[in-house]
N, C-alpha and C positions, 0 to 999 in steps of 0.2 A: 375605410371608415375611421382609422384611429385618428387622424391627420383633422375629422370634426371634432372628435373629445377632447377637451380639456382636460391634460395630464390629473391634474390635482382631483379633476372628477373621482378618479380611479380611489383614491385616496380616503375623500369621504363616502363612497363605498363603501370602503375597507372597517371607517370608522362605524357605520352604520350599521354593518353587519354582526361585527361585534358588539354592541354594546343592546342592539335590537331597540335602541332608542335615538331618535333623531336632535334633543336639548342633550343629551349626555357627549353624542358626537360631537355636537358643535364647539361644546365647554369644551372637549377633547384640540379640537382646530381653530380655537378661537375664532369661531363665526356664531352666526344667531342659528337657529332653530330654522326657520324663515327661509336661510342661505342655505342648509343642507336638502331640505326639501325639495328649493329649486332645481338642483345639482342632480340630485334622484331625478325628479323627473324630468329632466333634460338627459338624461342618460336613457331612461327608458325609451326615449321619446326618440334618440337616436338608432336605436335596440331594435324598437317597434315590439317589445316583450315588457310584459312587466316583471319586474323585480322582487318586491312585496306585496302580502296582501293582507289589508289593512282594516282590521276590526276594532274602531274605538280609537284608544291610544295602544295598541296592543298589534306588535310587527311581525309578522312570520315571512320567512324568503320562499319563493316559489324553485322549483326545482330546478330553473333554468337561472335562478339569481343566484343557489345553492353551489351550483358549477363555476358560474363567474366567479362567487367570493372565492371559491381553493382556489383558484390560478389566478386570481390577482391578491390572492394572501403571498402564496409561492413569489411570486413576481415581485414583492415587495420585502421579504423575506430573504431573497436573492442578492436584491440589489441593497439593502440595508447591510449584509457580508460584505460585496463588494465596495465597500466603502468604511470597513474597520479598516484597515491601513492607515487609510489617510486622517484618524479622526487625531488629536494634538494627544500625546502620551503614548499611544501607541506601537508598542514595540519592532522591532527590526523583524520581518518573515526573512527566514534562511530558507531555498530551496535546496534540493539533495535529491539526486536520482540513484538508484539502486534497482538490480533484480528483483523478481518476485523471492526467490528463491532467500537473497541476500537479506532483505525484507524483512522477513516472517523467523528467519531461522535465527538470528546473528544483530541489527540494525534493529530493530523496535523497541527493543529494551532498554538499549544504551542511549537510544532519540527519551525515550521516556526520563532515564534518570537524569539526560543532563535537562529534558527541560523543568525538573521538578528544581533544581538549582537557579534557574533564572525563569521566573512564573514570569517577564515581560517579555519573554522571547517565544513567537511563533517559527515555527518548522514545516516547512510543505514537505513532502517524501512525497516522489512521482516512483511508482513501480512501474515495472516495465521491463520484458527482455527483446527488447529493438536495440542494438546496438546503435542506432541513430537519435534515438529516442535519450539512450543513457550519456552520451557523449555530447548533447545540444550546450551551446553554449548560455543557454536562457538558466541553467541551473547555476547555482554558488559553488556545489561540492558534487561530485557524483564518485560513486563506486563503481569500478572498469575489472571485467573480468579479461586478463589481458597477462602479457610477459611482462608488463612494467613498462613501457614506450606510448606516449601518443603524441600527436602535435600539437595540441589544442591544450594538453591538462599536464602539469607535472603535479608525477606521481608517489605515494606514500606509502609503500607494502604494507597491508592489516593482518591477509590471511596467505600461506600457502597452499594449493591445491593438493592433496593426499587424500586418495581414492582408496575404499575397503569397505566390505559386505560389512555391515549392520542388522543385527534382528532386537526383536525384544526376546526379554529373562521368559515371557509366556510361551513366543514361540519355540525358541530353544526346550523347554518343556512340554511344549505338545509333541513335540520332534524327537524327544528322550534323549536330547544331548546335553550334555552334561560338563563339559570341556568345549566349551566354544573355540577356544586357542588351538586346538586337535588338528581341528577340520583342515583340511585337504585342499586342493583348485577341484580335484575331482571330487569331495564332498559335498562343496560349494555348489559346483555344475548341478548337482542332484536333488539340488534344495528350491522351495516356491522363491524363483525368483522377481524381482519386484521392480522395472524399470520403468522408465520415460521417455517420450520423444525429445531429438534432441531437432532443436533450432538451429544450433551452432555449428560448424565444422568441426570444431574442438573440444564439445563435451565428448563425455567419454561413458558410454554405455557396457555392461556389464562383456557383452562379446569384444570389443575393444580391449576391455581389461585384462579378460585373460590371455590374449592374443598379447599383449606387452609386456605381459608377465613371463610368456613362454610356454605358455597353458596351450597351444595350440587344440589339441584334439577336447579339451573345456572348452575352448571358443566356438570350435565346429558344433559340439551338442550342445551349450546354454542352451534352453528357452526361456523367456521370461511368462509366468503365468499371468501377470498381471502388468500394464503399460498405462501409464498415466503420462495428460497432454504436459501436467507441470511435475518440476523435481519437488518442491513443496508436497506435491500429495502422494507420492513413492514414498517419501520419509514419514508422511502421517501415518500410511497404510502400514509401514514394516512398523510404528510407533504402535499402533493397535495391536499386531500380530498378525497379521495377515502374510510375511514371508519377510525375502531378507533382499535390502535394498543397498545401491553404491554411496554408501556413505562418503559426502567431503568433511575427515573431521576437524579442521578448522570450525565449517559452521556449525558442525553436530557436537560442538565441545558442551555445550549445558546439559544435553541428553544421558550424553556419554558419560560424563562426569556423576549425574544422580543417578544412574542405572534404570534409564529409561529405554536407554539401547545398550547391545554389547555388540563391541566388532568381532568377529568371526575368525582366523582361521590368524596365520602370522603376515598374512604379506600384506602389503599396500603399496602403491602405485605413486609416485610423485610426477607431476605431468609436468612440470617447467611454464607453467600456469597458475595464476593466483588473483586474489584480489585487494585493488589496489583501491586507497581514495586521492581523489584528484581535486587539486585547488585550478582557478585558470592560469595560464602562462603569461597572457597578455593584457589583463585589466588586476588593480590590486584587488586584493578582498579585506571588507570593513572586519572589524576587531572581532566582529561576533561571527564570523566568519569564521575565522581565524581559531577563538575559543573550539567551536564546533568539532574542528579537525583535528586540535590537539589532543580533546577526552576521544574521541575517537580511534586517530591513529594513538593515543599515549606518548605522545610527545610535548613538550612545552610550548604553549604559543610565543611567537616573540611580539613584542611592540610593534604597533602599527605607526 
């Protein structure tokens, strides 16, 4: 059926239904009154529905023209987005893939302040923990949870991986402890713990932990009471108080720091694992590229 309509039909539609006047639309598209009219009903007429119902000069949509207009508002709405890029001024979109995790916790803030410095610069941020997905070479910059190696990106260490229980100051006081630094592996074991599935080979969940710590007989009894499918909602949950979660404090350094979390006991975990940001290897990256990675990683951009 679409292949009979005339594109731009859609269009004064669009105009028509907004304004619920058919002189106002046309001043709107520069045609007569007379030209929207026909357009309407030559649309209807494709339709085999009507559209509006039409009392005097006074337009009401009927329930089935009410449906058309949201999806071809949307559809136009859409495709007007898909064409800021190319409009002349326009600023450079940097893409950037990152974990969920990386995201939410570390990477949002720092996307925000550097774009408050340059209002002409748009930023996509793809989340995602597909390691396929974050490694694509369709992005400019990504974040690789990784030993520092790949073939595709070299890479820029941001954070190191150091694993340690986390709770909040609320839970630690429903719990009557008072010395969070005290606590034990076997303290720790006995506490609501707070984990998540792992995706990866290489994350590290709380019975891993203590197992490479030398906790053995805490590895054998952990349970966790609560399992969330993301590390994002382990950190939110131990952030409420709801128990005590594996903290990466790399990315829990904001929390950590205003006492929104306290880590727990003395020990932590360094897994020889971190996160890295990665330029390509093989095509250059434009200036603003370039910009990106420096506040990012903290380093000076050089000349392009």
């Amino acid at each position: 059926m679409l292949d009979k309509i005339p594109l731009e039909t859609f269009r004064v539609f669009d105009a028509a239904c907004r304004h619920m006047n058919f002189s106002r639309a046309g001043r709107e598209l520069n045609i007569t009154q007379a030209a929207v009219s026909r357009r309407i009903k030559g649309l209807e007429g494709h339709l085999g529905a009507d559209l509006f119902t039409r009392r005097g000069k006074n337009l009401a949509l009927t329930p089935g023209g009410e449906r058309l207009f949201q999806r071809i508002r949307a559809t136009l709405d859409y495709l007007e987005e898909s064409l800021e890029p190319f409009r002349a001024g326009f600023g450079q979109t940097i893409s950037i893939a990152a974990s969920g995790s990386v995201s939410h916790l570390w990477l949002g803030r720092r996307l925000r302040e550097f774009g408050k410095a340059d209002a002409g610069l748009s930023i996509r941020l793809l989340t995602s923990d597909s390691p396929s997905d974050l490694a694509s070479e369709s992005n400019d910059l990504v974040i690789l949870y990784c030993r520092g190696e790949h073939p595709r990106w070299s890479l820029t260490p941001l954070l190191a991986e150091e694993l340690a229980p986390v709770a909040s100051p609320d839970y630690l006081r429903s719990r009557e402890i008072e010395d969070a630094a005290s606590l034990t592996p076997t303290d720790l074991a006995a506490l609501d713990l707070i984990d998540y599935d792992r995706f990866n080979a290489n994350w590290i969940s709380f019975r891993q932990w203590f197992e490479r710590l030398g906790a053995h007989n805490e590895a054998r009894s952990a349970r966790a009471n609560l399992t969330f499918s993301t590390y994002v909602m382990a950190v939110d949950a131990a952030t409420r108080g709801d128990g005590v979660a594996l903290g990466s404090l790399g990315l829990l350094g904001e929390p950590l720091t205003d006492g929104r979390l306290v880590m727990l006991g003395t020990s932590s975990l360094k897994t020889g694992y971190g996160y890295y940001l990665g330029l390509p290897r093989f095509r250059p990256s434009p200036q603003e590229v370039l910009k990106l990675h420096a506040a990012l990683s903290g380093r000076e951009a050089k000349p392009g």
